[in-house]
C-alpha angles and dihedrals in degrees: 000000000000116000101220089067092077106055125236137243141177125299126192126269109214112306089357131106136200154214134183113207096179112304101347128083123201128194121240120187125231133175125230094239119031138164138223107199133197106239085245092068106039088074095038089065090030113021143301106283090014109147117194119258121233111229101169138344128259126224099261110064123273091010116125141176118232133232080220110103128187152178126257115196133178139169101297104024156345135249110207129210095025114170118252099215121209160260101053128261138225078227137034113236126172122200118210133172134237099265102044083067099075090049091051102029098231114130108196137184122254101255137179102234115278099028108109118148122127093013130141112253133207146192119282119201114198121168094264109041134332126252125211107217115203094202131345092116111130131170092208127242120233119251155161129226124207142145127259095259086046085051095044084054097047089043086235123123127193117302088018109149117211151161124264128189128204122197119227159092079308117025123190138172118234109215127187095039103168112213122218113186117185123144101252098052123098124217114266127126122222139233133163118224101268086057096047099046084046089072097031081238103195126201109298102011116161134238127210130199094234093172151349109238096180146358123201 
């Protein structure tokens, strides 16, 4: 199918991350690594009644970023200075890429966010205690959010998987894009680092819905 029936939107440079509200695009921050924590542990790493404090807003709404940073540390080594995003969990997850694995030897599964069973934990430094998590540890999968007339127009529903193309030096084709369609969420498709220096993805690149895979 060509791509140019579905439509296109936004998709994340490195560590960037986009959204598309009519014909402006606006740039979000993310880091490569990030947390969502359980209020219980959130004082347990930074004090007992501590609530997160919002630094800047992320592209989906009433998702931020925090000004709290901590250490994750497995079994082989540590990344420093990692975000805490907000709001707070019923459960701790921490997202790593590909590559960080192998820093921190933690293999673990490719996972749509929330789902952590069965998955490999860590330990967690904040600067008032440490936590041990048994599981909470995700590769994210990439995904798109949109709402459900964005969905209806591009002929997706919620947990499609589908194909998404961006142009470039080095074009690639993402396959397996899980689509996730609620109606507070804003458009925006994304990619961790490794996937989006893969394709030397540069500021404003355009993705295009290239195929459906699957419909549940």
């Amino acid at each position: 199918m060509p791509a140019r029936r579905y439509g296109r939107w936004a998709v994340p440079t490195s560590n960037t991350l986009w959204r598309r509200s009519g014909a402006n695009r606006f740039p979000s921050k993310s880091p490569r690594t990030t947390f969502h924590l359980s209020q219980e542990h959130v004082e347990a790493l930074f004090g007992p009644g501590h609530q997160l404090t919002r630094q800047g807003d992320l592209s989906q709404p009433g998702q931020y970023a925090c000004q709290e940073q901590l250490a994750i540390v497995g079994p082989k080594g540590r990344i420093e200075r990692v975000r805490v995003l907000g709001p707070t969990r019923k459960t701790t997850q921490v997202e790593i890429s590909m590559t960080e694995q192998f820093k921190l030897g933690i293999h673990p599964p490719i996972r749509q966010s929330g789902d952590v069973q069965g998955t490999p934990g860590c330990t967690l430094e904040g600067p008032a205690g440490s936590v041990k998590l048994e599981r909470g540890v995700i590769c994210a999968m990439r995904h798109i959010h949109m709402t459900p007339a964005e969905a209806l127009r591009y002929g997706v529903r919620d947990k499609s998987v589908v194909r998404v193309r961006v142009a470039g030096d080095r074009e690639l084709v993402f396959g397996d894009v899980l689509v996730r369609v609620d109606p507070t969420f804003r458009l925006a498709m994304h990619l961790d680092t490794d996937e989006g220096n893969a394709a030397n993805l540069q500021t404003g690149v355009q993705g295009y819905l290239d195929g459906i895979q699957s419909q549940d």
